[in-house]
C-alpha positions, 0 to 999 in steps of 0.5 A: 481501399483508398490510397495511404495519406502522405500527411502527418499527425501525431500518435494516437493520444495516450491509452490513459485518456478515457473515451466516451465513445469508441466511434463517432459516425460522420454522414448526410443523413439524407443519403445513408441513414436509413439504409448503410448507417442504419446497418453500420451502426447496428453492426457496430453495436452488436460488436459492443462497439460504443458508437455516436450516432446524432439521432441516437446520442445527440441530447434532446434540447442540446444545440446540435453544433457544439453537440457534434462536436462534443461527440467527436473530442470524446471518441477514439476514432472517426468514420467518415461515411462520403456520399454524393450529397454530404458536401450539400450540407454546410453541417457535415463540412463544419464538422469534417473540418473539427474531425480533421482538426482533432485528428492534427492536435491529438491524433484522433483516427480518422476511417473514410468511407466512399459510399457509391463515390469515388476518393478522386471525386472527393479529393477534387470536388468533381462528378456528383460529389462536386455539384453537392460542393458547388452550392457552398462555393455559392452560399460559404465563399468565406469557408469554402475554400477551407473546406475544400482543403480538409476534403483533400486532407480526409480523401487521401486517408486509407479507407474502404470503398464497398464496391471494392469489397466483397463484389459490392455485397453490403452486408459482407462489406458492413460485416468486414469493416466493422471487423477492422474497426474492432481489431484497430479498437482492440490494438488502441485498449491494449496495454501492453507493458514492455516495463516488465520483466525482460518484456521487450526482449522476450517479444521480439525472440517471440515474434521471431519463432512465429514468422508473423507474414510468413506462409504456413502454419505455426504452432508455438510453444512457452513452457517454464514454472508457474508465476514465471510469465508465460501467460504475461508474455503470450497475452502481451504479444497477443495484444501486439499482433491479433491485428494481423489476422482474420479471426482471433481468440484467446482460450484461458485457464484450460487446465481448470476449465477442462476439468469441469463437466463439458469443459472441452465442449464448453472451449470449442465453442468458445473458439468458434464463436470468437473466431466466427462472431456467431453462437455455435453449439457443439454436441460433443468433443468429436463434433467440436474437433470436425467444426473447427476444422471445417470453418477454420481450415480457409480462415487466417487466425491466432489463437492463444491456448493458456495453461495446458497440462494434458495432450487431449486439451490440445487434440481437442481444440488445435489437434493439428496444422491443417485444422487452419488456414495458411498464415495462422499461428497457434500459441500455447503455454504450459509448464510441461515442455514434454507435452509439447514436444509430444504434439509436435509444435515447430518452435519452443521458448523456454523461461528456464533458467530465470525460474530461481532469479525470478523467484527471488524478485518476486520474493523481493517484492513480496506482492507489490506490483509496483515494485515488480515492474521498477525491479522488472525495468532494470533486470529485463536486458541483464544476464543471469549473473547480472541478475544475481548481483543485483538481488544480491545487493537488494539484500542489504541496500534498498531500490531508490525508484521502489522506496521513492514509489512507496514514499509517496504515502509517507509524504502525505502524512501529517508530521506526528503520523510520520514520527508514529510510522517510524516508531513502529516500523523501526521498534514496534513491527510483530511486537503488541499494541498494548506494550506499544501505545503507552510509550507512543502516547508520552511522545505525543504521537497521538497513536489512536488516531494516528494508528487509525490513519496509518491503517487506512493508509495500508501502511501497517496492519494490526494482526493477532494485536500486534503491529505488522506490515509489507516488509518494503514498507518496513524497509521504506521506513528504514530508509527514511531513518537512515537517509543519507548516512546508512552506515553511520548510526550516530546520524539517524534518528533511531537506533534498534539494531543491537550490532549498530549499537555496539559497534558504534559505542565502540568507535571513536568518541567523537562520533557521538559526542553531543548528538542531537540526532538520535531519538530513540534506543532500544537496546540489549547487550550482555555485558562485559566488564570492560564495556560498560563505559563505551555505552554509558559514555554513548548514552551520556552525549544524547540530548535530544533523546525522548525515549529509552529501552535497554537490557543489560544483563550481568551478574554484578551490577555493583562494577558499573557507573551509570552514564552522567547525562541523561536527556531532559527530553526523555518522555519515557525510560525502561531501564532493566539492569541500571547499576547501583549509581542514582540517576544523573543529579542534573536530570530534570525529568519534566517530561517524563511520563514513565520510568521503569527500573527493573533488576536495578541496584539504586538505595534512591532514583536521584539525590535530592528528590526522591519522588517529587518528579513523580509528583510534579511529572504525573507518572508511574514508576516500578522499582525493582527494590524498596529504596523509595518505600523506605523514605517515603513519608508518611511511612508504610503501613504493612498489609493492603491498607491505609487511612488518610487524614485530611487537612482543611481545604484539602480539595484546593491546598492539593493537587492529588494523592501519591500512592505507594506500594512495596511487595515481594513477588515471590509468587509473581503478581496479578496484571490488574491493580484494583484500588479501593477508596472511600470516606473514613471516620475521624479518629484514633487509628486503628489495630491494623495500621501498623507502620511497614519497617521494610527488611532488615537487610540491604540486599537485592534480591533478584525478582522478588523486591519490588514497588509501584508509585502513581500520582492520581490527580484529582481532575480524574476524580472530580468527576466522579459521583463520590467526590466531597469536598467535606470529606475529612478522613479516607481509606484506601484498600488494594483488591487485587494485583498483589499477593503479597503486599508488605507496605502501602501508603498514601500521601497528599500531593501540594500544589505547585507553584505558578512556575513549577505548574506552568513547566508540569502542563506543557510537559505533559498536556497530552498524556493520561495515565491508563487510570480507569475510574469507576463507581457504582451510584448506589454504592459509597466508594471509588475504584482506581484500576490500571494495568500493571503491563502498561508500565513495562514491555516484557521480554 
């Protein structure tokens, strides 16, 4: 070969480029090209090796300069073929000097050929190589003396002269230089990633058991549990050292492949035709073991023999040393360090120790190669204490670099898609969609579209309906919540833990006073009677809360005051337990969508009110007792139907119909409330309408007293085939939902004020109760249905 060049240039450019070509071939086609190119390339391309070639790649109708050198940016390397003419042709200069000006500014690799020259001819434009260069100095004074440096420059790279190689025999030389280009082709494609875990160190100790230069030959074992890297390990070192050898070949998944009919005889010929580069069929193990050791004894190779787990695997395919030349190295991995003491290999390397660590990273990660590598980049060159305190720590406080490289989609959500990803990763995970959407929805997260981004996005799975997701992305969403103050929950955003809670009801007063940071609760906590202050008293200093679910359980819910502030901004309250105290006089519930009150103690919901939130806040309300029935207006009628008398222009004086209905559940209720309406006739009311007087006695009986109130607007009806202007009396019937209904009534909802209109529209211009209308065209009547599991979240 040619002599080394002394000049510098820059790493070959990052592996992440992509390339068009592997190689570009530089020569004078009137010298080379139909016998040692046309050989060449063909070589090249039996190799798979994708080569530019002008005659075979240049476009037709392309102008061939800037063609050329089109060809040369998008290649991985560059062969120089100089002969005794090439310095005849001003092109082939033209395009030395591009070749040499890619190889300075991005690192191309530059490969000469002195085909029937000499590097010195070249270098000082002397002998035939020098006449073909004297016609420039004549016809391109400007350029030739630029010519004559980039000449100097290619001559003294290191690269072949076939007169030197094999006694001058073109096809050996064309089969061994081929054979370089594709092991320099196979380093630049490796991407060996010394960010896993313990890579770098675990190579070196690697390269040292096999002695790579040293004579001999080597056979080295890695042994250890499966998913404990070993076969990461010997393909990475596989890529970094096959350069070195003759021939090379990696053998995978031996353990499966041997299995199957032939597998044996189907790995021998594998390791022969990879190490030859020629088809060789084996008749029979026998046979096969005689091949390799006959063709491979002289030959220096490297071998990676993957996932071992029987000795007549390794009798068959590398029975022993003098099956292979001197230098060679044999690699095998296997998780049965007997087996390989049994073969006899020279050295061992062991992942044992690690296996129980390892597994619990991998545990960590749960999938996300990603998080796997940044776990793998800190713990690589820690010991195995080191190790254990840092997965310990994982445990409670989050990896930045892993939440960082998980945020990235967060980041590229729209604000409300952020909002309804928090929510579910803090309150909804393992939990159903169904229960979820209807609180979604009040805080205007818009869930059906948003659920669907979110999805795309892989950031959360909907499995058996319920929400679910990667346990980091969960834990990414914590963090995002939690921020700057892990520890200080009256900080974050929302709160779901129930020992956070108490805790910090529990601490200093001021913590929460005034807080305009917590959003949302959910909450449960037996009582005691000596704590309900801390958590109404918590309760009461949150002013930006929107939505509230708590569980108080205890036997006497007479002893507790509820809290004396709730927040106007609340959109959607579940409340089981609320002692018998109203709601705070200075709630405005405007934005309220839905409040439910189960097990509750109140005789009304808020002084002063008593149903007109509903009415002007288009919501749903369940009680657990008969306080609102009682005072509803006009009164109840017992039984599942009633009669409404309709004013003059109804249709325009009102807004819609408030529905109310009191039951006792003591054989529990139905989901579905079916709901009848249709016209009536005017007149004297009839036997049945006979008004509901409640029960004779205040006391609150524990699951069995109950009600539902909806307000049904009619811009839900209007559409409807039914609706009549005319109408002047109509009936409503319950169907189904209730076994036994003890009350029902019905009363018009007045419009609102222009004011009053204007709060109720912003506060809920983007919320539908789950009302379904349906209607038969051929029949005289209108179905209002809903789910009464819309209305709350069983636990």
């Amino acid at each position: 070969m040619a002599s080394s060049s002394t000049s510098s240039h820059p790493a070959p450019a990052a592996s992440s480029r992509s390339y068009k070509y592997d190689v570009f071939l530089s020569f004078r086609g009137d010298d080379t090209r139909k016998t040692f190119v046309d050989h060449f390339y063909s070589a090249l391309v039996d190799r798979l090796i994708h080569t530019y070639k002008d005659d075979k790649s240049l476009p037709r109708g392309d102008t061939i300069g800037p063609s050329l050198f089109k060809g040369v940016e998008e290649s991985r390397i560059a062969v120089i073929i100089f002969s005794k003419n090439y310095a005849d042709s001003s092109w082939c200069l033209e395009e030395l000097a591009y070749i040499m000006k890619e190889r300075d500014e991005r690192g191309l690799i530059v490969m000469p050929i002195f085909y029937h020259v000499d590097p010195s001819e070249v270098r000082k434009q002397i002998g035939d190589f020098g006449k073909a260069f004297a016609k420039q100095e004549v016809e391109n004074v400007a350029k030739a003396e630029s010519w004559k440096k980039v000449l100097v420059n290619a001559s003294n790279i290191a690269g072949w002269e076939p007169k030197n190689i094999a006694n001058g025999h073109e096809s050996e030389v064309i089969k061994e230089i081929a054979e370089r280009i594709l092991d320099r082709l196979f380093s630049l494609h490796s991407d060996v990633d010394e960010n896993l875990v313990g890579m770098t160190t675990r190579l070196q100790d690697l390269k040292s058991l096999l002695k790579i230069g040293s004579d001999g030959v080597r056979m080295v074992g890695i042994w250890g549990i499966g998913g404990s890297g070993k076969t990461t390990l010997a393909s990475s070192l596989y890529k970094e050292i096959s350069n070195h050898f003759q021939g090379h070949c990696i053998v995978d998944n031996i353990r499966v492949e041997s299995s199957k009919p032939g597998g044996l005889k189907a790995l021998q010929q594998n390791i022969l035709s990879s190490v030859l580069k020629t088809q060789r069929q084996v008749q029979s193990v026998e046979e096969g073991k005689g091949l390799i050791k006959s063709r491979l004894c002289k030959s220096n190779v490297l071998m990676l023999l993957d996932d071992v787990n029987h000795l007549d695997q390794l009798e068959a395919l590398a029975g022993s040393h003098n099956w292979f030349g001197n230098g060679s190295r044999i690699v095998i991995t296997t998780k049965d360090e007997h087996l390989l003491r049994t073969h006899n290999v020279d050295e061992e390397n062991s992942t044992e120790g690690y296996e129980t660590l390892s597994l619990s990273a991998v545990s960590y990660a749960a999938g996300l190669p990603l998080a796997l590598k940044v776990l793998g980049s800190f713990l690589y060159d820690k010991d195995k204490s080191e190790w254990k305190s840092a997965l310990d720590k994982l445990k409670v406080i989050p990896d930045l670099e892993v939440m960082g490289i998980l945020k990235t989609s967060y980041d590229g959500l729209e604000t409300y898609q952020k909002e309804l990803f928090l929510d579910i990763a803090c309150f909804w995970r393992g939990r159903s969609t169904h229960n979820a959407m209807e609180i979604l929805e009040a805080c205007n997260f818009y869930p059906q579209i948003g659920i669907t981004v979110l999805r795309q996005k892989a950031l959360i799975t909907i499995v058996d309906g319920r929400f679910d997701m990667h346990d980091l992305i969960e834990e990414m969403g914590h963090y995002i919540v939690r921020g700057e103050h892990p520890n200080n929950p009256e900080k974050h955003s929302r709160l779901w833990k129930d020992e956070e809670i108490t805790n910090m009801c529990y601490g200093e007063a001021t913590m929460v006073k005034d807080n305009h940071k917590i959003e949302a609760i959910r909450y449960a906590h037996d009582l005691s009677t000596d704590y309900s202050p801390h958590f109404f008293k918590t309760v009461s200093n949150l002013k930006k809360l929107r939505w509230l679910s708590v569980c108080l359980r205890h036997d006497n819910y007479n002893n507790f005051k509820g809290p004396t502030f709730l927040s106007n901004e609340l959109r959607h309250i579940e409340w089981e337990g609320y002692p018998a105290s109203s709601l705070p006089k200075n709630f405005q519930p405007q934005k309220l969508v839905a409040l439910v009150l189960t097990n509750s103690m109140q005789k009304q919901v808020w002084k002063g009110c008593k149903g007109k939130a509903v009415e002007n806040g288009s919501m749903i309300l369940r009680l657990g007792d008969h306080a609102i029935p009682k005072v509803f207006t006009p009164a109840l009628t017992r039984g599942w139907k009633c009669r409404l008398q309709l004013h003059e222009n109804w249709c325009n004086d009102f807004s819609g119909f408030l529905i109310c209905a009191a039951y006792t559940r003591y054989g529990g209720y139905g989901p579905s409330v079916r709901i009848i309406i249709q016209e009536a006739e005017i007149g004297i009311d009839s036997e049945d309408d006979v008004e509901w007087e409640g029960s004779d006695d205040d006391v609150f009986r524990e699951g069995s007293d109950s009600t539902w109130v909806v307000y049904v607007s009619f811009d839900l009806l209007k559409q409807s085939v039914w609706w009549d202007q005319a109408y002047k009396a109509i009936s409503f019937a319950i169907k189904s939902g209730i076994k036994d209904s003890s009350g029902f009534g019905v009363r018009l909802v007045p419009k609102t004020s222009r004011s009053e209109t204007s709060i109720h529209s912003s506060s809920s211009d983007h919320y539908t109760p789950k009302f379904k209308i349906e209607q038969d065209s051929k029949s005289d009547y209108l179905v209002i249905s809903f789910n009464v599991e819309h209305l709350v979240t069983y636990r």
